[in-house]
C-alpha positions in Angstrom: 54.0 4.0 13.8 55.4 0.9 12.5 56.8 0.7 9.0 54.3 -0.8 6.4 55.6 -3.4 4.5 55.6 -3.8 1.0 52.4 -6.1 0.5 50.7 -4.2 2.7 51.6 -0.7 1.3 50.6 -2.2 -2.1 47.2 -3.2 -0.6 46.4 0.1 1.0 47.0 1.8 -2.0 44.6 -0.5 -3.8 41.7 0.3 -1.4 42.4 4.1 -1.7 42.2 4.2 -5.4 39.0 1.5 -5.1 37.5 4.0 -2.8 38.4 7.3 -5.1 36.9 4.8 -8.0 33.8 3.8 -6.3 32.5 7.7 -6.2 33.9 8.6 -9.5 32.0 5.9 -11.1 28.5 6.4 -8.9 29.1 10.4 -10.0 30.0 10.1 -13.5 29.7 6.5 -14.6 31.8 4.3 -15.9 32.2 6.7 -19.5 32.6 10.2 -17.6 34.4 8.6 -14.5 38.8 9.8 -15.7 41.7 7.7 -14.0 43.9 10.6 -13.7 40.7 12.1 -11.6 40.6 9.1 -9.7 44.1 9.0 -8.9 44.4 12.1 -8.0 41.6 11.9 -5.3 43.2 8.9 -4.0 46.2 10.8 -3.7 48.6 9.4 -6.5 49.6 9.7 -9.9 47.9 7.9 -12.7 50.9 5.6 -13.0 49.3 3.8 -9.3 46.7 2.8 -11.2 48.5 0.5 -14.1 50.3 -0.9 -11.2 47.5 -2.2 -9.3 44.7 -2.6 -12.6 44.9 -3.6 -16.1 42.7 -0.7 -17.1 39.8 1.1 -16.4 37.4 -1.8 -17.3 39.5 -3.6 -14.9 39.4 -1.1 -11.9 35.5 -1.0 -12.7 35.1 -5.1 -12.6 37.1 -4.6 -9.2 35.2 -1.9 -7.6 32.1 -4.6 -8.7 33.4 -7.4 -7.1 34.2 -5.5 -3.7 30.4 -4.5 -3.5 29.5 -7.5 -4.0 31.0 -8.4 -1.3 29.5 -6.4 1.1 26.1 -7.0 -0.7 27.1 -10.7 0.3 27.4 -10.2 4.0 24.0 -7.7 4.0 22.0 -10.3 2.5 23.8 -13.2 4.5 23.1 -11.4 7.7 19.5 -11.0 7.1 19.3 -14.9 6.3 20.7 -15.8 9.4 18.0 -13.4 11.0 15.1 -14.5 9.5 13.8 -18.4 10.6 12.6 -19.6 7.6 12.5 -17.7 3.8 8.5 -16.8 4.7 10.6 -14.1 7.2 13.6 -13.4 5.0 11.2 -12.3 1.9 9.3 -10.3 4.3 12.3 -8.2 5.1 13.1 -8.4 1.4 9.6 -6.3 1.1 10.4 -4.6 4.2 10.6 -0.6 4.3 13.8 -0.3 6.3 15.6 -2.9 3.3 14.2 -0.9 0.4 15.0 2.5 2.0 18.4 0.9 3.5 22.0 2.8 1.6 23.2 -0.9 0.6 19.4 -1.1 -1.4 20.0 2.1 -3.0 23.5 1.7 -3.6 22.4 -1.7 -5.3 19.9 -0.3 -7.8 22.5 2.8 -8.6 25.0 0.3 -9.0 22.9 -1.8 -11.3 22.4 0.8 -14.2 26.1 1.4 -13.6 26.7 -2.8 -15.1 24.0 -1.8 -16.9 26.7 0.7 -18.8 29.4 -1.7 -18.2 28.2 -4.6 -19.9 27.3 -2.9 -23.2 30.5 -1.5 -23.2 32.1 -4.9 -22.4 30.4 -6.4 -25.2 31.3 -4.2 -27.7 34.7 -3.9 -26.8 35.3 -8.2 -26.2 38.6 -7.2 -23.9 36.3 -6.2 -21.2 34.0 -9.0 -21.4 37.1 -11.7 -19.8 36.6 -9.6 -16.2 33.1 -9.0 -16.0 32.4 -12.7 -16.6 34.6 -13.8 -13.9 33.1 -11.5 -11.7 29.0 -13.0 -13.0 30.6 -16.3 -12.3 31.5 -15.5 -8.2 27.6 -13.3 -8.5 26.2 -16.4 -9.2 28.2 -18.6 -7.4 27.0 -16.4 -4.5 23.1 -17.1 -5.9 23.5 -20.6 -5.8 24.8 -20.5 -2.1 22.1 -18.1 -1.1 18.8 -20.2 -2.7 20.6 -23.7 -1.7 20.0 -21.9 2.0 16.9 -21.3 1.2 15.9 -25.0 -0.1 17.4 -26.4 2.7 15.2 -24.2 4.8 12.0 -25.8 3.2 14.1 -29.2 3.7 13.8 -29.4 -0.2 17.0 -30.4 -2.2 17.7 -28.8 -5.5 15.5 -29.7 -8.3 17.8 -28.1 -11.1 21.5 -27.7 -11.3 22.2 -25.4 -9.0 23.8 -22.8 -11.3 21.3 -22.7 -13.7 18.5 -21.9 -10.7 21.1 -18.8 -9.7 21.3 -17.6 -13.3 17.5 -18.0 -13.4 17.7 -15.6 -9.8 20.2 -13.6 -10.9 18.1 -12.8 -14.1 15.6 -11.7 -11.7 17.5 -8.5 -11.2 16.1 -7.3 -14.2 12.7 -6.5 -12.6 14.6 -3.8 -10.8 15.2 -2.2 -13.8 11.7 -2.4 -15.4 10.7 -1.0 -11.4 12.9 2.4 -12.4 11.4 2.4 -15.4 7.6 1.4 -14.8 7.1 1.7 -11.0 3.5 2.0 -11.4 2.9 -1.3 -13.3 6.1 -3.0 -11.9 6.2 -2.6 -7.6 9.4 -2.6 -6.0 8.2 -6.1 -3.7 8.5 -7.7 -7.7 12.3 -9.2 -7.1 10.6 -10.5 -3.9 7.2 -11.8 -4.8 9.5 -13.4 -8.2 12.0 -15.5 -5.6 9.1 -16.7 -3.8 7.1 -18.1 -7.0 10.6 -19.9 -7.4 10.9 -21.3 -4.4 7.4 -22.5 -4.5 7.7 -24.3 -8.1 10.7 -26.0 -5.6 8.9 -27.2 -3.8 6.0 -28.5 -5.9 8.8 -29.9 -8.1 10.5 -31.9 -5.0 6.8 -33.2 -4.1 5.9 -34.7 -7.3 9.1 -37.1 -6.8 10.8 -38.0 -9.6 9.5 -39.9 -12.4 6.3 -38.4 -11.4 6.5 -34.8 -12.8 3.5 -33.5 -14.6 3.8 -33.8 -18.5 4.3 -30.0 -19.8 1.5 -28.0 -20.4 2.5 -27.8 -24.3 2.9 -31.5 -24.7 -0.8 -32.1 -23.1 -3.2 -32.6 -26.0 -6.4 -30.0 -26.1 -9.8 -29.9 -27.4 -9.3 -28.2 -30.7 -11.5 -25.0 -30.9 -13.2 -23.6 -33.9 -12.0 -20.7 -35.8 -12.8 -17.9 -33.3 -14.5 -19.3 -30.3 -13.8 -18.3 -27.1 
């Protein structure tokens, strides 16, 4: 077999402790999860680890980023399947992707940032890495919905980042699903997007200038004291 070189020595050795990382943390979270346990399993000392990561809360915002990367390419794939968003939020509410290991990989790996980002706001050295690592999630929204838009042959009717931290913030639904899954169905992320993509398009059809005055700006007809 021929030699490895140094660079890529270096990076195998970063995927094998990513990969002893990735099921320490799923198994024990980021809290319980040890770096002498996980370099161990990867098959080196704890020392490997300072010489690839900062720290653990480093390692952690890694392991994130790698998923999110493959989360990336599952979504992206089922884009390029589907004709129009009408067919991509239909497999969005689809069976085989709720029931799919990437979907429940996602919603495990969810409370786990869940646990990350109350640690990383107590402790503000954590918070440097895990906002670099929000600002390529939602630069990975914005790319995903500007698809989407351009689908509907709609052009963006916000900044674009502030319509993929509005999506991103969708993610929270799947925690209120765990938590209430009998007021809160699991088609909610889905059936949320496509309320979204609707007030696009009603937006990009009033043509600007033209927008409806706010609902709270629109005088009513004052009411007595206790009508209905």
């Amino acid at each position: 077999m021929r030699r490895l070189s140094r660079p890529e020595a270096q990076a195998q050795t970063r995927e094998r402790l990513l990969d002893a990382a990735e099921q320490a943390f799923a198994a024990e979270g980021f809290g319980g999860a040890s770096l002498d346990r996980i370099a161990e399993e990867a098959g080196f000392t704890r020392g490997a680890v300072y010489s690839n990561f900062a720290d653990k809360a480093d390692l952690f915002v890694a392991v994130l980023d790698r998923r999110l990367e493959r989360r990336r390419h599952e979504v992206a794939a089922a884009m390029s399947a589907a004709a129009n968003p009408t067919e991509f939020l239909a497999s969005l509410r689809s069976p085989a992707w709720r029931t799919s290991a990437t979907s429940g990989e996602a919603r495990e790996w969810l409370l786990l940032r869940d646990e990350f980002r109350l640690f990383a706001l107590r402790n503000p050295g954590a918070s440097a890495p895990l906002a670099h690592h929000e600002r390529r999630e939602r630069d990975y929204y914005a790319q995903a919905t500007a698809h989407l838009l351009g689908q509907l042959g709609v052009a963006p009717v916000a900044e674009p980042r502030l319509v993929a931290a509005m999506v991103m913030a969708l993610d929270d639904l799947m925690r209120q699903h765990e938590i209430d899954p009998e007021d809160v169905p699991e088609s909610t992320f889905a059936d949320a997007l496509e309320l979204l993509l609707q007030a696009a398009v009603a937006l990009a059809r009033t043509g600007p200038g033209r927008r409806s005055e706010p609902a709270t700006n629109r005088r009513r007809p004052r009411r007595a004291v206790g009508s209905r």
